[in-house]
N, C-alpha and C positions, 0 to 999 in steps of 0.2 A: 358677339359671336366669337370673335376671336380671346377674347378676355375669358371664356369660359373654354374655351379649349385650351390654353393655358393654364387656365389654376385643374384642369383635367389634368395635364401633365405635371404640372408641379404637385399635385395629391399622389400620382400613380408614381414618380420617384421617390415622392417621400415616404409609401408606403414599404416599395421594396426597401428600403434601406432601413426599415425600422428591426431592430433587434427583435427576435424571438425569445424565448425562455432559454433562460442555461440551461446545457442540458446536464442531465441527474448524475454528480461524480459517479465513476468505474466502481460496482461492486467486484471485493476480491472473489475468485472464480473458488475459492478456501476462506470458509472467515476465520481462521489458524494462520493464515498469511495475510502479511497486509496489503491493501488498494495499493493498485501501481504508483497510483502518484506518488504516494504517501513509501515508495519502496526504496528510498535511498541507503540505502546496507547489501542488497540484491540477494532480500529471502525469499523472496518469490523463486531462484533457481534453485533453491532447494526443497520444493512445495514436497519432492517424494519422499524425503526423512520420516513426514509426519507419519506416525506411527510404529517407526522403527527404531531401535535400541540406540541412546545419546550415544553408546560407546561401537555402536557398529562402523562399519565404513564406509568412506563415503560425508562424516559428519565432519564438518572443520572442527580441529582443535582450539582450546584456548589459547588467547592470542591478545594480544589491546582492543580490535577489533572484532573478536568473537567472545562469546561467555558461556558457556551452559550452564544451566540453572534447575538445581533440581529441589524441592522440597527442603528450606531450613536454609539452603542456600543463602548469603550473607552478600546483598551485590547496593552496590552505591545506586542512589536515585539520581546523578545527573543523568541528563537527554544528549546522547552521542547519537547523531543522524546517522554517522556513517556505520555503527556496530552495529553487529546482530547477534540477538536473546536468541537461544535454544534453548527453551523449556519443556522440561518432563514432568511426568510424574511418579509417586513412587516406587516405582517399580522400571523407573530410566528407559520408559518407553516418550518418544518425542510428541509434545500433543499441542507447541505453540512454535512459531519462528516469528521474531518480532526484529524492528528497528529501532537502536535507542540504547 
């Protein structure tokens, strides 16, 4: 009796302690911006450019750290975590904000 109300308890701990399923990475609430995790350059603060002119105000200048990037645009393929892409299209309306 007592043997079995023990391995009762040693089952009901080891139950709760068992891991559930990860839960499903943060979709970005924009898929034009990236997932928070994934946001190390912080263009998610500027989710409301999208759509508005690269040269309006309000858009960071280029910088080490920033780039715009329009159509024909010539930009190096290393991965810089902490920059942020501002991409348009032709017509220099803003339709991407990326990390990298």
């Amino acid at each position: 009796m007592m043997r079995a109300a023990m391995m009762t308890c040693v089952l009901a701990l080891m139950a709760a302690c068992a891991a559930g399923p990860d839960p499903a990475p943060a979709e970005p609430a924009n898929p034009a911006l990236p997932a928070l995790t994934e946001d190390t350059c912080g263009a998610s603060m500027y989710g409301e450019l999208i759509g508005r002119p690269i040269t309006g105000p309000g858009v960071p200048g280029e910088s080490r750290f920033n780039r715009r990037i329009l159509p024909g645009t010539q930009v190096t393929m290393d991965y810089v975590p902490q920059r942020m892409n501002i991409e348009a299209n032709a017509q220099g309306v803003i339709e991407k904000i990326t990390c990298g």
